[in-house]
Each structure stands twice: as structure tokens, then as C-alpha cells.
C-alpha positions as CSV (number, residue, x, y, z in Angstrom):
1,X,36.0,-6.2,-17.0
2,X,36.1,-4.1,-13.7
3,X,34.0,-0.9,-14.8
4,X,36.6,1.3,-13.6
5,X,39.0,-0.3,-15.9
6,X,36.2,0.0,-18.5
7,X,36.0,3.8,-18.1
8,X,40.4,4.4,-18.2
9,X,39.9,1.9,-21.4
10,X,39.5,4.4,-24.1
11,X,41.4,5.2,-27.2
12,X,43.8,8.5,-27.5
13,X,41.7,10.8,-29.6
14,X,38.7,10.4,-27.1
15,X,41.1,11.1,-24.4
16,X,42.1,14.1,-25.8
17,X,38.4,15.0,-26.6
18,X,37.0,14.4,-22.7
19,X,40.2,16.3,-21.9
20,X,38.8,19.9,-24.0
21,X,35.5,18.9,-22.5
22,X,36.6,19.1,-19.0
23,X,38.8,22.4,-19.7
24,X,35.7,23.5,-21.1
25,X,33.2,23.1,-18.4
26,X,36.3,24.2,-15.9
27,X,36.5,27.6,-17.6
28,X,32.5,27.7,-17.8
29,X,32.6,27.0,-14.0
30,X,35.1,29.7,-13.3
31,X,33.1,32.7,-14.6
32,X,29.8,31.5,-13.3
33,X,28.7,33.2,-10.1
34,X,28.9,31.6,-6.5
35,X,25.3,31.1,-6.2
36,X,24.7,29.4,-9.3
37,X,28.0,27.3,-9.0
38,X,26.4,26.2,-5.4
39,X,23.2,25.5,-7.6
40,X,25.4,23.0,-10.0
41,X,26.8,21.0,-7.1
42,X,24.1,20.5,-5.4
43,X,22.1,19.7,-8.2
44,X,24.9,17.1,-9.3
45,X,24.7,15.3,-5.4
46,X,20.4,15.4,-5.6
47,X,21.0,13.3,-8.7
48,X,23.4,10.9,-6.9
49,X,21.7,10.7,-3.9
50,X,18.4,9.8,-6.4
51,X,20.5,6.9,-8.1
52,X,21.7,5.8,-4.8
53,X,18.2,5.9,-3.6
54,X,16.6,4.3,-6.6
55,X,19.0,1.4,-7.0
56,X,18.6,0.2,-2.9
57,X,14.9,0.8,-4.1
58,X,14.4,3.8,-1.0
59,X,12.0,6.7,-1.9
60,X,13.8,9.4,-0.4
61,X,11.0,11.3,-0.1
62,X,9.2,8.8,1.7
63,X,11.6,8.1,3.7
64,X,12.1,11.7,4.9
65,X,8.7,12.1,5.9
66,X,9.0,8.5,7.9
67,X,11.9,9.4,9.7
68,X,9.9,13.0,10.5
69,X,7.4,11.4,11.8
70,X,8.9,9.1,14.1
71,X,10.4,12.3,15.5
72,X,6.9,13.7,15.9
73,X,5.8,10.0,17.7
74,X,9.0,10.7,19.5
75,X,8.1,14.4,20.6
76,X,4.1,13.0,22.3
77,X,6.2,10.8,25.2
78,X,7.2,14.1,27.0
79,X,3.9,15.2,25.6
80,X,2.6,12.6,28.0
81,X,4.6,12.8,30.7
82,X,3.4,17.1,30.9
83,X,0.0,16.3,29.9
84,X,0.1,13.9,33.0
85,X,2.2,15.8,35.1
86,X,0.1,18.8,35.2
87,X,-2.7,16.5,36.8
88,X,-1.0,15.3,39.5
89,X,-0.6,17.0,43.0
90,X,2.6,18.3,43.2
91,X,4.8,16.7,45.7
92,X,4.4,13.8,42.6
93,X,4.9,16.0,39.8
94,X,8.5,14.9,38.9
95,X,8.0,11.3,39.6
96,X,4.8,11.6,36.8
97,X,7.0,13.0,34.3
98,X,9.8,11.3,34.5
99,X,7.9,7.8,34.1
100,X,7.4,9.2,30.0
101,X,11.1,9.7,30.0
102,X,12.7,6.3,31.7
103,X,10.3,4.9,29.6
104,X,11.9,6.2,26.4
105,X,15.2,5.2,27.3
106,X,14.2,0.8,28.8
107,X,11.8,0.1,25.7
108,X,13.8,1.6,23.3
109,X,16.6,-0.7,24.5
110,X,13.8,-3.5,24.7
111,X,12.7,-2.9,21.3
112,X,15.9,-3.6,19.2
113,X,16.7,-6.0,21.4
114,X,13.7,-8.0,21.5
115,X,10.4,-6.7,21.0
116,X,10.9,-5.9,16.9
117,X,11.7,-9.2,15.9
118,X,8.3,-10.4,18.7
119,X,5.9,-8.0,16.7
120,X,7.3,-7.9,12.8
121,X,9.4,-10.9,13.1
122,X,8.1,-13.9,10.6
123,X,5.3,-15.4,11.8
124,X,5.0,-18.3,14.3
125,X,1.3,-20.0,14.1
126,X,0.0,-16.3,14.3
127,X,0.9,-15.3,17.1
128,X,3.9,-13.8,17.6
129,X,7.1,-13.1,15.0
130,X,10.2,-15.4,15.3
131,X,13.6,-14.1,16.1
132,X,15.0,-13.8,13.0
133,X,15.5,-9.8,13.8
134,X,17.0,-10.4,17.5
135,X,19.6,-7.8,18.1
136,X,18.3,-5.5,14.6
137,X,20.2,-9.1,12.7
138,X,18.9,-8.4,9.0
139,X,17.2,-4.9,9.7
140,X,19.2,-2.8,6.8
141,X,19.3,0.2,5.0
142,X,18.2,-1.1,2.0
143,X,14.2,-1.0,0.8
144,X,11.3,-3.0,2.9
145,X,9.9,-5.5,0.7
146,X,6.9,-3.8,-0.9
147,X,7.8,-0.2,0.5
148,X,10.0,2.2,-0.8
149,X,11.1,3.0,2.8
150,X,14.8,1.0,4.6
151,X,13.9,-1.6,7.0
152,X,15.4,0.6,10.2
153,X,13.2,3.4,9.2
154,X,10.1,1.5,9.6
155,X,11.8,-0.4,12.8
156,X,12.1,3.5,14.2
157,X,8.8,4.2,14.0
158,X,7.5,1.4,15.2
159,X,10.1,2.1,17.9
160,X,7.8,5.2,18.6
161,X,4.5,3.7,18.6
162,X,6.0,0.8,21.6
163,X,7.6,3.6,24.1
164,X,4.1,5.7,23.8
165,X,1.9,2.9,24.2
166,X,4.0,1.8,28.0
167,X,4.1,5.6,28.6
168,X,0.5,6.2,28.2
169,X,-0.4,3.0,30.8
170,X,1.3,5.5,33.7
171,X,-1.8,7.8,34.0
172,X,-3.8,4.9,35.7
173,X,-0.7,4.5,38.9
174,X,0.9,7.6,39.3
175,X,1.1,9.1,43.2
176,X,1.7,5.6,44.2
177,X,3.9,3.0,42.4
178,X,7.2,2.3,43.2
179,X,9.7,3.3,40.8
180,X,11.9,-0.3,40.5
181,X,8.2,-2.0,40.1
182,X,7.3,0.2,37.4
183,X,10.6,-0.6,35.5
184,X,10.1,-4.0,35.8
185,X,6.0,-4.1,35.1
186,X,7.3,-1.7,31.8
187,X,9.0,-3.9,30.6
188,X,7.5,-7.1,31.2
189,X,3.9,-5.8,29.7
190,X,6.1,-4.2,26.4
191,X,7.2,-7.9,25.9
192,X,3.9,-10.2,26.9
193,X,1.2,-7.5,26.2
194,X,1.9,-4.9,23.4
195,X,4.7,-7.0,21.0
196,X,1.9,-9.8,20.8
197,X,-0.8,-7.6,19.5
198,X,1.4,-5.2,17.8
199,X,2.4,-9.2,15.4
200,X,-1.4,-9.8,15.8
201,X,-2.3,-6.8,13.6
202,X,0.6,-5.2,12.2
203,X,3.2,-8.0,11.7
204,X,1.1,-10.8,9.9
205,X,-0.5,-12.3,12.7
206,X,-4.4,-13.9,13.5
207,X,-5.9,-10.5,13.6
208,X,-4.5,-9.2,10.2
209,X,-5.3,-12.7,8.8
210,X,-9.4,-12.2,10.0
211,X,-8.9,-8.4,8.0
212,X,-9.1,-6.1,10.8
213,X,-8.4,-2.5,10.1
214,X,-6.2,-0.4,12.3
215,X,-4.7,2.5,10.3
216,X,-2.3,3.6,13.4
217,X,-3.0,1.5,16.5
218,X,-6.6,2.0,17.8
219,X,-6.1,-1.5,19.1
220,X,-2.7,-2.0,19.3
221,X,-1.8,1.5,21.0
222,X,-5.2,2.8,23.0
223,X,-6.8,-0.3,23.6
224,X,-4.0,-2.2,25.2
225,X,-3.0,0.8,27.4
226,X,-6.4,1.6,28.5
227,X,-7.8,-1.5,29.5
228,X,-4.3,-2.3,31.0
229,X,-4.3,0.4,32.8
230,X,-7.6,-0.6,34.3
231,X,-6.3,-4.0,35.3
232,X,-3.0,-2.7,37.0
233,X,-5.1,0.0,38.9
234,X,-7.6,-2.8,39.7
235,X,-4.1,-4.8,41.3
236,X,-2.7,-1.7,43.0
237,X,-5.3,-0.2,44.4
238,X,-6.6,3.5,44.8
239,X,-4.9,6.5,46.1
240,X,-4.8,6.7,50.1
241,X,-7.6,9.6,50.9
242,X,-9.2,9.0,47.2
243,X,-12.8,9.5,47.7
244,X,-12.2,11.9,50.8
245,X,-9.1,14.2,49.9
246,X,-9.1,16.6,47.4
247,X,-6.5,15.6,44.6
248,X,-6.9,18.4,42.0
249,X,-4.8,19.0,39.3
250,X,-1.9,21.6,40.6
251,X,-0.4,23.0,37.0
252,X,-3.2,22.7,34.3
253,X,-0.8,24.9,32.1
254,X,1.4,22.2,32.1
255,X,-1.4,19.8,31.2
256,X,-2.4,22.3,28.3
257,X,1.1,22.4,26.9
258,X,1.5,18.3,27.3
259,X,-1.7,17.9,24.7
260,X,-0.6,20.8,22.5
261,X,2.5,18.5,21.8
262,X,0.2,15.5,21.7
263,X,-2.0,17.3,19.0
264,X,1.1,18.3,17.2
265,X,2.9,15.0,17.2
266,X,-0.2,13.1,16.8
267,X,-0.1,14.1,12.5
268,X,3.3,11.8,12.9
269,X,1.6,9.2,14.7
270,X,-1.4,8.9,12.0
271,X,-0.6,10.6,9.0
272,X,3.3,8.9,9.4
273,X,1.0,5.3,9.5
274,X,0.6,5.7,5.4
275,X,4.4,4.7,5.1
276,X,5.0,7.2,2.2
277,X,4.7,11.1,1.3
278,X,1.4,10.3,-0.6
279,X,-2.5,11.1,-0.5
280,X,-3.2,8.8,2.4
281,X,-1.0,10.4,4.3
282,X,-2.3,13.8,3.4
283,X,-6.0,12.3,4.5
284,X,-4.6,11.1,8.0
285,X,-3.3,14.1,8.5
286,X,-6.5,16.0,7.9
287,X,-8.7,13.6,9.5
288,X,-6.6,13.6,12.2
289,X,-7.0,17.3,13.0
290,X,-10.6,17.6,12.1
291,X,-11.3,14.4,14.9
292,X,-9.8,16.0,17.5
293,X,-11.1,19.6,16.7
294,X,-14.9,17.9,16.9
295,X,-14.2,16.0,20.2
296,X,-12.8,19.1,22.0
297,X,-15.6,21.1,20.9
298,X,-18.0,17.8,22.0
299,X,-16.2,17.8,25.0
300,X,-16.5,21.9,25.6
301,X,-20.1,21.6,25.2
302,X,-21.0,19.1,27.3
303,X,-18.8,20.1,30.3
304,X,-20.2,23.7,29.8
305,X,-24.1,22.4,30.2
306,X,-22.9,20.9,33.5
307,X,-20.9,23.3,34.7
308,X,-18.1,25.2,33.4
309,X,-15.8,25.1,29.6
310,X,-13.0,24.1,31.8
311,X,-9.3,23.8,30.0
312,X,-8.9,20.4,31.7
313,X,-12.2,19.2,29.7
314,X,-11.1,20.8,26.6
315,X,-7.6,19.4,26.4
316,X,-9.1,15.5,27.6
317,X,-11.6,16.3,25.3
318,X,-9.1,16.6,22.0
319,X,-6.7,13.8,23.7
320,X,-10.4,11.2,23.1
321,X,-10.8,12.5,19.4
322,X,-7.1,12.0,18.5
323,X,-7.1,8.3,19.9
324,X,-10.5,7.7,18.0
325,X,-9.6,8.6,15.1
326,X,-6.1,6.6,15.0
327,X,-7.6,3.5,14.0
328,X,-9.6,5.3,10.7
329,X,-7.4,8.3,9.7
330,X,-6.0,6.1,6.1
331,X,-9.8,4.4,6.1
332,X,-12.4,7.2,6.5
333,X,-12.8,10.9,4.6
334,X,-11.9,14.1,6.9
335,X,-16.0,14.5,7.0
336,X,-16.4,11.4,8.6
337,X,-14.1,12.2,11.4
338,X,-16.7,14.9,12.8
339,X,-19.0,11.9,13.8
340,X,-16.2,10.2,14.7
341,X,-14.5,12.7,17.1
342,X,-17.8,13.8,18.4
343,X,-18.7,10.0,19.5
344,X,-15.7,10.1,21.5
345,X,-16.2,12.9,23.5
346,X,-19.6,11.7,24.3
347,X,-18.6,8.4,25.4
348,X,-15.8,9.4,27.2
349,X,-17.2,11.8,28.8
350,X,-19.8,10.0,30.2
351,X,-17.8,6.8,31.0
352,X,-15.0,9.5,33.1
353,X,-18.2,10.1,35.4
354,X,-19.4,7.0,35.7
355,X,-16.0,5.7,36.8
356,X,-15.4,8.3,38.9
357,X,-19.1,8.4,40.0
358,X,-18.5,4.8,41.4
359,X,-15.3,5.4,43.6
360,X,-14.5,1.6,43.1
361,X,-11.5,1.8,40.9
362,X,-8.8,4.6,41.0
363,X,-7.6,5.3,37.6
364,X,-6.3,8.1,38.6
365,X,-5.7,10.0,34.8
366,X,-8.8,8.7,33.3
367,X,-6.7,6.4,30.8
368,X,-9.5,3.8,30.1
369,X,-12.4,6.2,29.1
370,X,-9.8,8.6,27.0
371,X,-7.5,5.6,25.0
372,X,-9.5,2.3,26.0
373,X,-13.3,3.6,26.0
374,X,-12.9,6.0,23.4
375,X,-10.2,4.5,20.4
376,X,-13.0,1.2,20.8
377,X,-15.5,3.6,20.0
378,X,-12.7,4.4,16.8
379,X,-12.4,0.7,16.0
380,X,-16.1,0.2,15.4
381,X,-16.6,3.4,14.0
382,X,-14.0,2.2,10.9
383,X,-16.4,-0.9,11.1
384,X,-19.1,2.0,9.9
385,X,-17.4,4.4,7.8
386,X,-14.4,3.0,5.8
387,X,-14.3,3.9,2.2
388,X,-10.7,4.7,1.5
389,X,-8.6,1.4,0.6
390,X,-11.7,-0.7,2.7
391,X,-15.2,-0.2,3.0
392,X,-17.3,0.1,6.1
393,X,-20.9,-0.9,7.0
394,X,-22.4,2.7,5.2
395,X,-20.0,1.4,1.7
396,X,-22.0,-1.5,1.9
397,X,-20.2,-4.1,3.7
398,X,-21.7,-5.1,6.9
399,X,-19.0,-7.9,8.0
400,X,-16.1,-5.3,8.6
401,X,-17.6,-4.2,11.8
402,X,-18.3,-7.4,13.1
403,X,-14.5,-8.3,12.1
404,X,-13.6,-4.5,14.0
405,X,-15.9,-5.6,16.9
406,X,-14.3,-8.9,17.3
407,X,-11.1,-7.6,17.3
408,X,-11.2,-4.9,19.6
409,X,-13.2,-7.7,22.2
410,X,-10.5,-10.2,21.9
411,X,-8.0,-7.3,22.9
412,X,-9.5,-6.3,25.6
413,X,-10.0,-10.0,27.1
414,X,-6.2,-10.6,26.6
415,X,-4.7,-6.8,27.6
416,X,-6.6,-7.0,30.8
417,X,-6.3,-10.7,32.0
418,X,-2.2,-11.1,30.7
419,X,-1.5,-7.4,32.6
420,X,-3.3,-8.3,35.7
421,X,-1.5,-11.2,35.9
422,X,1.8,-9.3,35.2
423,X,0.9,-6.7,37.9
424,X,0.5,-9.4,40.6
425,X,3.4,-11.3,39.6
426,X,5.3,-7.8,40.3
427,X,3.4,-7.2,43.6
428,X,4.5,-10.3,44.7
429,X,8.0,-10.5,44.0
430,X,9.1,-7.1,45.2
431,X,5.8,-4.9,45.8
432,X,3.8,-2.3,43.4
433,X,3.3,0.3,46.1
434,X,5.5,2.8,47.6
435,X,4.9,2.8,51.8
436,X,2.3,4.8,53.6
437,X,5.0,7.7,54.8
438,X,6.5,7.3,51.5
439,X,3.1,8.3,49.4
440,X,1.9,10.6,52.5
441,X,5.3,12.7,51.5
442,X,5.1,12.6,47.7
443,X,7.1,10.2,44.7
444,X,9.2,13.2,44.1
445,X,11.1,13.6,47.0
446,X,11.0,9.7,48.4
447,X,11.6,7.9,45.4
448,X,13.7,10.7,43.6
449,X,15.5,12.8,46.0
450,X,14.5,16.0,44.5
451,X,10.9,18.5,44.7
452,X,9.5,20.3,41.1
453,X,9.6,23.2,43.0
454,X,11.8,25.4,45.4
């Protein structure tokens, strides 16, 4: 029988019984006070909203924090583009920016389009996902299987970590791209370089299969941007004047703010990666803040020894620790990110002046030694000091790094050979580099129309 029928099925004195009950609780109602009336209601919708919740098998607490923290994820992209955008001269200081902000709207699109189903689809052979999810078909509101969080929840986030991973790539051609190549090179490395590895690692792939460890996308986030963006600077080519003209930074204020909001957003990025309001997530969090805080302090340090604490070094100095420790934060204990943040500021230190010490390759915002050079120093270090749901080489189990190692070499083989390849497929069809007049006058006014400032 149709349960509402069930409930109007019910014999005359019970009628009359529910009936005083109601009258009852109506009088009651009537001589409470507002506020605790308000407390009744809302009490009575939590408890809905929990049997909703519990029968579609979402964890609304869980879910809540998700959803938070792709807002966070979503809040470092125009971190990105003022952390950049302070760095740049400033007849190019719109054109940096606004690469973060395009880029939010064309992989978004790309992503529930195409690149979910690529990266979590089911797996094909192990190497990418089917296209089962095309178009979001099957993504619901009801419960992952095995989370307590709705399939488009965990498709939003993962939203997140795509659009940050193309935005961060930008650092290495700014000041001299043209903006229709950079669409197109966007959007052709989202779909052949980042939704591959993202499936590799994340969705069920090889990579997952061999037992690699990335808590938040060491490999699938800074690796693939930074050695990408070594390949595509390697195809473009370096600044005109770079070498010989000055090129310093014109708004390191701006730069300052950009990783404030990186910092900030950077507890959704990794401590979001635990997939529930729980203790890993509390860990990340923690671990996340105490890498950076080591690697900025690292960083002061050293740049003080040579020559001054600047805030530029400072800031690059955090940005190193935070991408380090993504791959570890559910893995290793807040302690162990000191070591871990303090390696990364060492090594990408060093490796920024020995790039820019050889005036071969113009990567202009120092992406490879901050994401690529120092979240591969993060990969291997979870190798080393995993002990929270894995163990590491110090817990006693030596074949984790050489699985960390492996992976983090394979992705660098494939990031910068398949993006290479991209970025002279693009330079061929229609050109990566704006025209001598064009660059001599700035991106801002010859490929937008419009100056940052008055």
C-alpha cells in the first residue's frame, strides 16, 4: 500500500487522539518564545536534512567541507594570476593576470565536458578513463561509491585542481605569447597532458596500480606544470633583451598579496584531498602550514647570506614549501614537514640560480624550480617519511621511494616530450609569439586594448 495511504489509514479513536496531540503541541508552540520556536524548526529541518542525507548515503559534513574547499582551490587561480602579475613589467601586467582568469572559465568548460570522464572515467588498459561521464552523464547527487561525499562534489574539486594546474604553466611564457595560442595550447595540454596523469594516479590508472602516493597532486599538479612549462619555454623562446634588459618585478605588493591567497587556499587544496571532515584532513591542514612556514624561513635565510631577506624570496620561498608538501600532507606527521619544507627551499633556491645563472632557457616566473624541482623533491620525500595510512623508507619500507622515484621520472619524461610536442604543433599552425612591435609595446595594450594603469 502507497505509504501515504498507509498514514490516512487509521481507525477513528486514533484520529481523534493525533488530533489533541496536535492541538496540544499548537498551544505549546503558541506561548513559547520566538527564539526558541526558531530553535524547534530548525532543529526539525537539521533532522530532515540528516535523513535525506543519510538515506542518499552523503555525509553532510563532509560534504560541506569539500565543497569549501573547492572554493579555496577556486580562490589560488587569481591567487596565481597576482602572484604572477606582480612579477611581470608592467605594460604586461593585465595580459599576466588575466591568463589565471580565461583559464577558469575554457577548462572549466573543458572539464565537464571532457576531461572528467578522461581522468576518473573507468579505466581503459590504464591509461586513461572511458567516456562513460562525457557531458557530467551519470555524475549525481547521490554518494561516491566508498565516500560519503555526491559524485559532482568530488567532480568540483577536481574541477579546481585542473584549472590551477593550466594556470600555473603561464609563469614560464608570459610578456610574449599570443593570446589565441595560449587558448588553444590550454586546452590542448588540459586534455593530452594533465587528464592522462590525473587517470594515471588518481582515477585507477598504471601509476595507482604500481602504489604511488600523491596525497594532493605533487605529480599530477606541480610536476606536470613545471616541467611543462620548461618544454613550452624551451619552444618559444626567451624574452627579447633577456640577458641584457632589466625585467624586474614592477608591483611586488601585488606578488605578496597573490601568495597570501595561495597560502590561504592552499589548506583547501591539501587538507580538502582527505575527502571528509576527519583527522587526515586536520593533519594536511597542519602539515600544510608548517611546510610552507619552514621553506619561507629556508628561503629568508639563504637569500639573506647572499644578499638581502627580500619579500620576493620570502613569498617564492613559501609558494616551494606548499607545492612540496602537497604530495605528503595525508602521509607524513606536521614534524616531518619541517625537513620537508626546508628541502624545498634549498633546492629551489639553488636550481632558480642555476637556471637563471645559465641564460639558456627563459622561464621567466621560475615555475620549474618552485612546482617541478621542488614538489619532486615532495614526491621522494613521501618515499622517506610516510607513516600515516603508508609507510616510507624511515617506517621501514624501502620500496615506496623507489615506486615515488619512478613515478615522478615517468612524469617528467611524458609532461615534457607530449607538451613540447603540443607547443610546436601550436607554433606551427598559427604562431606562439606575439610580433616584435607587439612585445616591444607590452600584451596589455596589443593583445587587450587596455593598460593596468592610467
Amino acid at each position: 500500500m502507497n505509504s501515504g495511504l498507509r498514514i490516512l489509514h487509521i481507525d477513528y479513536d486514533k484520529s481523534i487522539y493525533y488530533h489533541k496531540y496536535a492541538y496540544k503541541m499548537s498551544s505549546f508552540l503558541q506561548i513559547m518564545d520566538l527564539p526558541m520556536r526558531r530553535l524547534l524548526v530548525s532543529s526539525a529541518l537539521l533532522g530532515i536534512i540528516g535523513i535525506a542525507s543519510a538515506e542518499s548515503g552523503v555525509n553532510p559534513a563532509d560534504n560541506a567541507w569539500v565543497l569549501f574547499s573547492a572554493a579555496l582551490v577556486l580562490l589560488m587561480i587569481p591567487g596565481v594570476g597576482l602572484f604572477y602579475g606582480g612579477m611581470v613589467r608592467k605594460k604586461n601586467a593585465i595580459s599576466t593576470m588575466i591568463f589565471s582568469f580565461a583559464i577558469m572559465g575554457t577548462i572549466s568548460l573543458q572539464w565537464i565536458l571532457l576531461g572528467y570522464t578522461l581522468a576518473f572515467g573507468p579505466d581503459v588498459g590504464g591509461v586513461i578513463g572511458g567516456l562513460d561521464h562525457l557531458g557530467l552523464r551519470g555524475v549525481g547527487m547521490e554518494a561516491m561509491e566508498g565516500q560519503s561525499i555526491p559524485a559532482l562534489t568530488f567532480m568540483i574539486f577536481q574541477a579546481m585542481f585542473a584549472v590551477i594546474t593550466v594556470s600555473l604553466i603561464t609563469g614560464s611564457y608570459v610578456e610574449r605569447i599570443k593570446f589565441s595560442s595560449f587558448l588553444v595550447f590550454s586546452l590542448a595540454w588540459a586534455t593530452l597532458v594533465y587528464d592522462p596523469i590525473a587517470h594515471w594516479v588518481w582515477g585507477g590508472g598504471f601509476l595507482s596500480e604500481m602504489g604511488v602516493l600523491d596525497f594532493a597532486g605533487g605529480i599530477v599538479v606541480h610536476i606536470s606544470a613545471g616541467v611543462s612549462a620548461l618544454a613550452i619555454a624551451m619552444v618559444i623562446g626567451a624574452r627579447r633583451g633577456f640577458g641584457r634588459d632589466p625585467m624586474e618585478p614592477h608591483n611586488i605588493p601585488t606578488t605578496v598579496l597573490g601568495a597570501s591567497l595561495l597560502w590561504f587556499g592552499w589548506f583547501g587544496f591539501n587538507a580538502g584531498s582527505a575527502l571528509a571532515a576527519d583527522g587526515i584532513a586536520a593533519n594536511a591542514f597542519v602539515a600544510t602550514n608548517t611546510s610552507a612556514a619552514a621553506a619561507a624561513t629556508t628561503w629568508m635565510i639563504l637569500s639573506w647570506r647572499d644578499r638581502a631577506p627580500s619579500a620576493l624570496g620570502i613569498v617564492t620561498g613559501a609558494v616551494a614549501g606548499l607545492a612540496a608538501i602537497t604530495p605528503a600532507a595525508g602521509f607524513v606527521t606536521p614534524i616531518a614537514a619541517v625537513p620537508i619544507g626546508v628541502g624545498a627551499a634549498i633546492v629551489g633556491y639553488y636550481a632558480i640560480l642555476f637556471i637563471r645563472g645559465g641564460k639558456k632557457v627563459d622561464d621567466s616566473l621560475d615555475v620549474l624550480a618552485c612546482h617541478g624541482i621542488g614538489s619532486t623533491w615532495g614526491v621522494v620525500a613521501t618515499g622517506i617519511f610516510a607513516s600515516i595510512g603508508a609507510t616510507g623508507l624511515l617506517a621501514g619500507n624501502p620500496s615506496q621511494l623507489a615506486v615515488q622515484a619512478a613515478a615522478a621520472a615517468f612524469v617528467w619524461i611524458y609532461s615534457f616530450v607530449v607538451t613540447f610536442g603540443i607547443a610546436k604543433a601550436v607554433d606551427a599552425a598559427m604562431g606562439l609569439r606575439v610580433g616584435t612591435d607587439e612585445e616591444a609595446v607590452g600584451l596589455d595594450i596589443s593583445q587587450h586594448g587596455e593598460g593596468a594603469y592610467v
